[in-house]
N, C-alpha and C positions, 0 to 999 in steps of 0.2 A: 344077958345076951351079948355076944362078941360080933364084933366086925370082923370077918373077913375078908384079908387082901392078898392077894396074888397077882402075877404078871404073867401076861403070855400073849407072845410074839409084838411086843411094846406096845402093849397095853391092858388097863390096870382092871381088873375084876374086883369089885368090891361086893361082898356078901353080908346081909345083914336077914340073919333071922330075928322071925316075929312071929308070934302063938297068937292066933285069933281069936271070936269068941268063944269059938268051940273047943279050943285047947289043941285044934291042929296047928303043926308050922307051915312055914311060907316062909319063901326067900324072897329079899329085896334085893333088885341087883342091880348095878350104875358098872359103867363101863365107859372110859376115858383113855385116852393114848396118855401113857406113862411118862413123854418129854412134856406136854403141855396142859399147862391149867386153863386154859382159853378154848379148846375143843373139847367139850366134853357134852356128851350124850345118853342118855340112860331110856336105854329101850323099853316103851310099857309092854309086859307082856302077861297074861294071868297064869299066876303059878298055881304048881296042883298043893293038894296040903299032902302032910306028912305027920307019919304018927311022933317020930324024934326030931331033935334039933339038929341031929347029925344030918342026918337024910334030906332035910332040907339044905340044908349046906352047901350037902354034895351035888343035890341038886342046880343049884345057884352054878357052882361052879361049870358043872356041865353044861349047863344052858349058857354058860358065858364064853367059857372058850369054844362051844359051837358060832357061836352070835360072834366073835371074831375070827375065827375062820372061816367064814360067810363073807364079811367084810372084807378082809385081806385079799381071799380067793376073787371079791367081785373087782377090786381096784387093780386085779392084774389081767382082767379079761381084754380081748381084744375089744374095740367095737366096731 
């Protein structure tokens, strides 16, 4: 099983599938701003499973760069 890393909008999406007992996947996912090894945060969220390793992936991913443009979006709100 490979890690997955990608960047988007300076910050780092890390994807790590894992097959449970049932032999469905799940994606692990940790999210960190790509300038600093000192903020970093990794959202618990429950993932769904999936029949491929792909699909979970892809998942992750999705869920990541949603989960950053939440954060972005919410740090440019007025208050």
């Amino acid at each position: 099983m490979h890690t997955h890393a990608f960047e988007h909008r300076g910050y780092e999406i890390v994807v790590q599938p894992e097959q449970n007992a049932y032999g469905a996947w799940q994606a692990r996912v940790s999210v960190r701003r790509a300038d600093s090894t000192v903020a970093e945060f990794r959202p618990d969220t429950v993932q769904p499973e999936w029949l491929a390793q792909e699909e979970a992936v892809r998942d992750g991913i999705e869920w990541g760069t949603r989960f950053v443009d939440d954060k972005v979006e919410a740090s440019h709100r007025p208050m």
